[in-house]
N, C-alpha and C positions, 0 to 999 in steps of 0.2 A: 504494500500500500504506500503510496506516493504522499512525499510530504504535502502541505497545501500550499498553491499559489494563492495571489490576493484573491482573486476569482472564485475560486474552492472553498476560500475562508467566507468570503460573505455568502453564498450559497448556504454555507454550512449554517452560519450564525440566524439567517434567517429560516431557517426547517427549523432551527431550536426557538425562536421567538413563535413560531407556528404551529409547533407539534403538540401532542396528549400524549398521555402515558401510552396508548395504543400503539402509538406510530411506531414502524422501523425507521431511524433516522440514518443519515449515512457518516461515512464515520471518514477520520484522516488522522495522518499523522502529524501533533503541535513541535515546531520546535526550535523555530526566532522569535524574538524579541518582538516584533511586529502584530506576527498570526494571536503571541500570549495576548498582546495588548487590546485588539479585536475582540476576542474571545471573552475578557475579563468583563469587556464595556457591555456583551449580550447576556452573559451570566446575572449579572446584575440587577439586569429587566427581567430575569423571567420569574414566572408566578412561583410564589413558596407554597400555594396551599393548593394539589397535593405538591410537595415538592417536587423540584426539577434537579437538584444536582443530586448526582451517584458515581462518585468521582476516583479514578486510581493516576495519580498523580506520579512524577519525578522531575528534576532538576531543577537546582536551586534560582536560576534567574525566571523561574517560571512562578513565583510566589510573589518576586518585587518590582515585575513590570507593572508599568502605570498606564493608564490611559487618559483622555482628556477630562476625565471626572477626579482622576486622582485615588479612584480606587484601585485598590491590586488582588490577587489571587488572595496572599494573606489575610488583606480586609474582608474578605468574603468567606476563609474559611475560620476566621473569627468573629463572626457576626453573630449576635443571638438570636438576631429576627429572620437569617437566610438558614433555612433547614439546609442540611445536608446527611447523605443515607450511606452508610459502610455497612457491612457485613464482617461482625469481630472488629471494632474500632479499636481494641486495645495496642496492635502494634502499628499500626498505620498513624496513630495519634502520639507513640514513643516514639517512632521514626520524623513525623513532624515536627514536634518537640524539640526533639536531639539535636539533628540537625541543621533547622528551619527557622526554631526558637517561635513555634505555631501552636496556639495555644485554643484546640478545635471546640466551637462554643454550636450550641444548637445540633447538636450529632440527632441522629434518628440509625439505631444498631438493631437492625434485621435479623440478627443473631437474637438478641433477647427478645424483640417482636414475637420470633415463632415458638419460642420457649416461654411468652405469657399467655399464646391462645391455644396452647394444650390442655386437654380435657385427662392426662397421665403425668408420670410421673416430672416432674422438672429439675430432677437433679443435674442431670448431663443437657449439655448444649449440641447443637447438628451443625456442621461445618455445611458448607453453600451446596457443596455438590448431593447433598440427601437432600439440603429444602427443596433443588430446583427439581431431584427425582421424584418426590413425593408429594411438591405443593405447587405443579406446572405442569401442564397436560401439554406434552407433546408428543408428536405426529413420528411416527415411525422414523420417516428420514430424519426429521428435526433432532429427536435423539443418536441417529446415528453420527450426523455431521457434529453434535454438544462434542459426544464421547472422542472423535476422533481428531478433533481440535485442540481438545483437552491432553490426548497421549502425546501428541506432536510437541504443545510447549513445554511439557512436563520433561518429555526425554533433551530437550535440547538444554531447560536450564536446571533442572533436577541432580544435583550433584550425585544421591544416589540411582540414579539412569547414569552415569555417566557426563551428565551435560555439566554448565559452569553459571553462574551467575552473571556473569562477566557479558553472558550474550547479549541481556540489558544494554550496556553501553554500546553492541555493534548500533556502525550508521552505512546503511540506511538499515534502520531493526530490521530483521530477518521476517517474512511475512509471518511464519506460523506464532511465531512469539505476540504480535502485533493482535493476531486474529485470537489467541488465547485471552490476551487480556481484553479484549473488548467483551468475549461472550460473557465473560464473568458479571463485567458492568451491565450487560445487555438485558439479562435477567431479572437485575433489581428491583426495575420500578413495577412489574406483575407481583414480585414477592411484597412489595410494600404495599400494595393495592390488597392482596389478600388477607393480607394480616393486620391492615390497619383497620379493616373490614370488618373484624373477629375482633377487635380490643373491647373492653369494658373502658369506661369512664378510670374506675380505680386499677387496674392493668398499665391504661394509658400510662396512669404518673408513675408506675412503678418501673415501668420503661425506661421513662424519662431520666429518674433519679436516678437507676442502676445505671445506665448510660455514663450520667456526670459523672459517676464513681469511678466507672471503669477510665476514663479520660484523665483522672485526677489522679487516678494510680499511678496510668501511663508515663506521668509526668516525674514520677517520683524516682528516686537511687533504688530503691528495692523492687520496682518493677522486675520481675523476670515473663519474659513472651514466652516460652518454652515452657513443657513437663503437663504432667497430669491435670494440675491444677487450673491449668486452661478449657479445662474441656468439662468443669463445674459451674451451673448455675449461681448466680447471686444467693448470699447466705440468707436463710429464712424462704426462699421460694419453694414451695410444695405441689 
């Protein structure tokens, strides 16, 4: 997938001021100073309620590019009135954090969503690839092209397949890496639709709160992203 000319970008930026949750939108690769600045000025405008951003991000001049408003990436993903939708926000908000010094405000974590409208147990949390198997009705091929998209980025940057992280950095990214991370994003806004469908009023805040928890963790020296202990429910959930 070809980076975007100017041409590509405003196409792009307007199917985003245009679209619903419904739409398949078309996708490219960000990665001047320019295309971020575009990008940042239509994020801005679009509607928070259902949210629009479901975001997997990298490189760090792509947080503190400005646009004629003067907002940046960062402004936006510290905002408390711009939703924004991760699945497992815990290392994505340590890595922000860390590196970034991005301090993610208004999180909505898909992760704990499907874990408040279970009707069983809530000890253990479901990584993305069981919500999308279990809580997204797809079409025969549709499942075949997920699964085989998925083998593809896995063995190129999966250290145990063999691959290296490092592939991240090639330029121009290599397509299946490219196409890996989109599906992931691509999924979000149906799983957020369904489960935000299924929330109770008292669920809702308990989302919410466990959400800031997990962020505020993030933030901390004793964060650890790895081990068991990632893959437990908020304490007191039943």
């Amino acid at each position: 997938m070809a980076t975007l000319d100017d041409r590509d970008m405003l196409a792009l930026i307007d199917s985003l001021q245009t679209s619903n949750l419904d739409d398949t939108l078309p996708t490219g690769f960000i990665d001047t100073r320019t295309a971020v600045a575009f990008l940042v000025e239509a994020l801005a405008k679009l509607p928070t309620s259902p949210p629009s951003l479901y975001l997997d991000l990298e490189g760090e001049t792509a947080f503190s590019t400005t646009r004629t408003s003067g907002q940046t990436l960062k402004g936006i993903l510290e905002s408390d009135t711009i939703p924004k939708v991760f699945f497992d926000v815990r290392n994505d908000s340590n890595a922000l954090f860390s590196h970034y010094g991005i301090k993610l405000a208004c999180v909505h974590d898909l992760q704990l969503m499907e874990l408040a409208t279970r009707n069983f147990s809530r000890r253990c949390v479901n990584g993305l690839s069981k919500c999308i198997e279990r809580d997204i009705t797809l079409s025969m091929s549709e499942g075949k092209v997920w699964k085989e998209t998925k083998e593809k980025g896995l063995n190129l940057f999966a250290p145990e397949r063999g691959g290296n992280y490092e592939v991240f950095n090639v330029r121009p990214l290599p397509e299946d890496v490219l196409l890996y991370c989109i599906q992931d994003v691509h999924f979000m806004p149906k799983l957020w639709r369904r489960y935000n469908s299924k929330l109770s009023v008292a669920w809702a805040a308990k989302v919410q709160q466990a959400g800031k928890d997990r962020v505020a963790l993030s933030q901390t020296a004793a964060f650890n992203g790895k081990g068991k202990h990632m893959a437990l429910g908020p304490p007191g959930w039943k």
